[in-house]
Backbone as numpy.savetxt, mean C-alpha at the origin, in Angstrom:
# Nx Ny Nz CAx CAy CAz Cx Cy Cz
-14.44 -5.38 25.25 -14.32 -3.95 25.36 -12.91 -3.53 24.94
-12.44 -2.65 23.93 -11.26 -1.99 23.59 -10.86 -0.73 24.52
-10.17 -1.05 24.95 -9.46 0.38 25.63 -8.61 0.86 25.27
-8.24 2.30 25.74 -7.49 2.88 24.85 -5.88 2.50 24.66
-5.55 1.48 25.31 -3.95 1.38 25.23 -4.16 0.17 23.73
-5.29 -0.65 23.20 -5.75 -1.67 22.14 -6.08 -0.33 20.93
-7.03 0.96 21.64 -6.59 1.69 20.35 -5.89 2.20 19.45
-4.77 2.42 20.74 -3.41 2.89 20.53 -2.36 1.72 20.05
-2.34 0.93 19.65 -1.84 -0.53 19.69 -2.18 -0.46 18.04
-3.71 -0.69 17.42 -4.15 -0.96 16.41 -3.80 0.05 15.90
-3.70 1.98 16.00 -3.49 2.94 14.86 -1.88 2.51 14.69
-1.54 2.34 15.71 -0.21 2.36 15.74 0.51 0.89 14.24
-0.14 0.03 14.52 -0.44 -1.11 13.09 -0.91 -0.77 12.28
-1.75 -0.34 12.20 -2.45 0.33 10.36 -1.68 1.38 10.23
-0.74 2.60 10.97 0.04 3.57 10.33 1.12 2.52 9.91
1.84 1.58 11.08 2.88 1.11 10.44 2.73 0.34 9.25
2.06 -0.66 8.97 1.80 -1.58 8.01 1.62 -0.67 6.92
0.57 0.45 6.55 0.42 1.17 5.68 2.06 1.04 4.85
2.81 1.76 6.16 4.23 2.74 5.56 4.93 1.11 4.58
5.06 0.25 5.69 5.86 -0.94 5.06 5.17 -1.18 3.68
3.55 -1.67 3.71 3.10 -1.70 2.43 3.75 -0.74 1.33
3.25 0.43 1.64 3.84 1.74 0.66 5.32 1.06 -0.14
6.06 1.27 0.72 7.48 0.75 0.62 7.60 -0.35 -0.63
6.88 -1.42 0.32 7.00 -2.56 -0.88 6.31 -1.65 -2.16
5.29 -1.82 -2.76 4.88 -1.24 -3.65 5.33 -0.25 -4.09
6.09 0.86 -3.99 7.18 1.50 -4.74 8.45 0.33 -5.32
9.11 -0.25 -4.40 9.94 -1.42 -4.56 9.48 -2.40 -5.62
8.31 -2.67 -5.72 7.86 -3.64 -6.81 7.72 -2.99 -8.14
7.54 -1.72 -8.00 7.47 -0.77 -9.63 9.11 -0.79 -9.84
9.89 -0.41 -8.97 11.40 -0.45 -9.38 11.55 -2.17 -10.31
11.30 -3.05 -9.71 11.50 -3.74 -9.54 11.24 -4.27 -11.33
9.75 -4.14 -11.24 9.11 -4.04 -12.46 9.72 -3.41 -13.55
10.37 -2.24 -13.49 10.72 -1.12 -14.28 11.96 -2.01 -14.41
12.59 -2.55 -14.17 13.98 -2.94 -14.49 14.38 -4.13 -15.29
12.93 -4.97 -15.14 12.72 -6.37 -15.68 12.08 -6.44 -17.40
11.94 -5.07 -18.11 11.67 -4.56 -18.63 12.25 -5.33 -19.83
11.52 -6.18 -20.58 12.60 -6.73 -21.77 12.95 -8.21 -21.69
12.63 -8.63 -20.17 13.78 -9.72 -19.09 12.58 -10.97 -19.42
13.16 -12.04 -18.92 11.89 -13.34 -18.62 11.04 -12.97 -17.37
11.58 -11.83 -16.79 11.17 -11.98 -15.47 10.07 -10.77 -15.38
9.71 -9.83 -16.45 8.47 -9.21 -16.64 7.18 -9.69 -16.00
6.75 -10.26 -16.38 5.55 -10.88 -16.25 5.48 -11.06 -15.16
5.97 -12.00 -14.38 6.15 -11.92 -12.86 6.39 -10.37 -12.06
7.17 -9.84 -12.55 7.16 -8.46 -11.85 5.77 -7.78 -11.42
5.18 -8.07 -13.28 4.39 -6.85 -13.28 3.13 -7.42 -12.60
3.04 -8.30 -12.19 2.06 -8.95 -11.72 1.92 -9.28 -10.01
3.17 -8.83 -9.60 3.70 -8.42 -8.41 3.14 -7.33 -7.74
3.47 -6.19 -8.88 3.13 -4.66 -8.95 1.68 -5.01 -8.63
0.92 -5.46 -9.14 -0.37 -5.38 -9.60 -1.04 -5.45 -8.41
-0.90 -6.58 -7.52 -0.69 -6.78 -6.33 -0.73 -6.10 -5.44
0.61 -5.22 -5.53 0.43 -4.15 -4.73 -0.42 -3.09 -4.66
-0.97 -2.90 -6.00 -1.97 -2.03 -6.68 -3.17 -2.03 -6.20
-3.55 -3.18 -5.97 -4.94 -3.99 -5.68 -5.26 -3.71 -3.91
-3.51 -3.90 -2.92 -3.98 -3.62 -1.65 -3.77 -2.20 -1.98
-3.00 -1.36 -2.23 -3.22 -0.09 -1.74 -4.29 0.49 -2.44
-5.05 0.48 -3.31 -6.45 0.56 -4.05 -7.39 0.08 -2.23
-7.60 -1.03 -1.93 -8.67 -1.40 -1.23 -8.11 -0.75 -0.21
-7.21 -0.60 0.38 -6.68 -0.03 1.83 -7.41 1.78 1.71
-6.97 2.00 0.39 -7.18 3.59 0.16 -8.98 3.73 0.81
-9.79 2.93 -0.32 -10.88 2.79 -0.33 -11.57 2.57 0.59
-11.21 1.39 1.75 -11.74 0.90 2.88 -11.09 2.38 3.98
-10.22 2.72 3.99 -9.83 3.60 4.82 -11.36 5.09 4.26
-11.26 5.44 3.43 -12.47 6.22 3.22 -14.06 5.95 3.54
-13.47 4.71 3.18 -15.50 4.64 3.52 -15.98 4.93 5.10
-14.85 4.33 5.98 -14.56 4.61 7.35 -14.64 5.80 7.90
-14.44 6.75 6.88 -13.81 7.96 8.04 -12.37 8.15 8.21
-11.79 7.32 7.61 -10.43 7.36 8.16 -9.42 8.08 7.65
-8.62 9.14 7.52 -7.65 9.72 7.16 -6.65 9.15 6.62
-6.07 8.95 5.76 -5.17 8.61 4.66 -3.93 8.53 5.42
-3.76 9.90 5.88 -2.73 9.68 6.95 -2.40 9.03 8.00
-3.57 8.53 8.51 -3.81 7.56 9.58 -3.08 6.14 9.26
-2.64 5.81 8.04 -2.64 4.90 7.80 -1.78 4.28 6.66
-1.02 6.23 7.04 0.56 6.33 5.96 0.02 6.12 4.22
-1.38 5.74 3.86 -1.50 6.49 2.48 -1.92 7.79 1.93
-0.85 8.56 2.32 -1.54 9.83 1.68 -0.48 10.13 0.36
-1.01 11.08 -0.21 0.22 11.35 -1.03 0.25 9.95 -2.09
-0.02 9.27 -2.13 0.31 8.06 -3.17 -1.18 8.02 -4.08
-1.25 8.03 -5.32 -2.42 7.26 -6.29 -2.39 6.35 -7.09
-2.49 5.75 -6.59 -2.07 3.68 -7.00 -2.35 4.03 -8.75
-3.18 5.00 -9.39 -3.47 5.07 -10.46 -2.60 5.63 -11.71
-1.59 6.32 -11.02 -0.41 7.62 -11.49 0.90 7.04 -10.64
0.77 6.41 -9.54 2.20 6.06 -9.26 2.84 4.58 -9.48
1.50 3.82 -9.15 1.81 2.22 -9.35 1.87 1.51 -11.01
1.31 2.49 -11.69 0.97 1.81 -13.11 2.05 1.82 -13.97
């Protein structure tokens, strides 16, 4: 049985994790964007990609749910226009 201090526990992890995810994945496009030219491209961008892939399924799985974007610190971001 979940009670509400385990509900409050888990939003409280999927908002935070969201934000940290977010974070990284902006960080990995910098990251990417700079390696630009470098040996170290490929690896970057494949980093990025990564990140692309969870915040894509996080976005997705959070919708099919019911779940608010905000709930879960992805709002505002489109892995399609910001990560690429």
């Amino acid at each position: 049985m979940t009670t509400r201090s385990d509900e409050t526990l888990m939003a409280n992890y999927l908002l935070d994790l969201g934000l940290l995810i977010r974070e990284k994945a902006f960080e990995a496009k910098k990251s990417r964007d700079t390696s630009i030219g470098t040996t170290d491209y490929d690896y970057e961008l494949g980093h990025l990609m990564a990140f692309y892939e969870i915040v894509s399924l996080m976005q997705q799985q959070a919708e099919a749910f019911g779940i608010p974007l905000s709930k879960i610190s992805l709002e505002n971001i489109d892995p399609d226009k910001d990560l690429l």
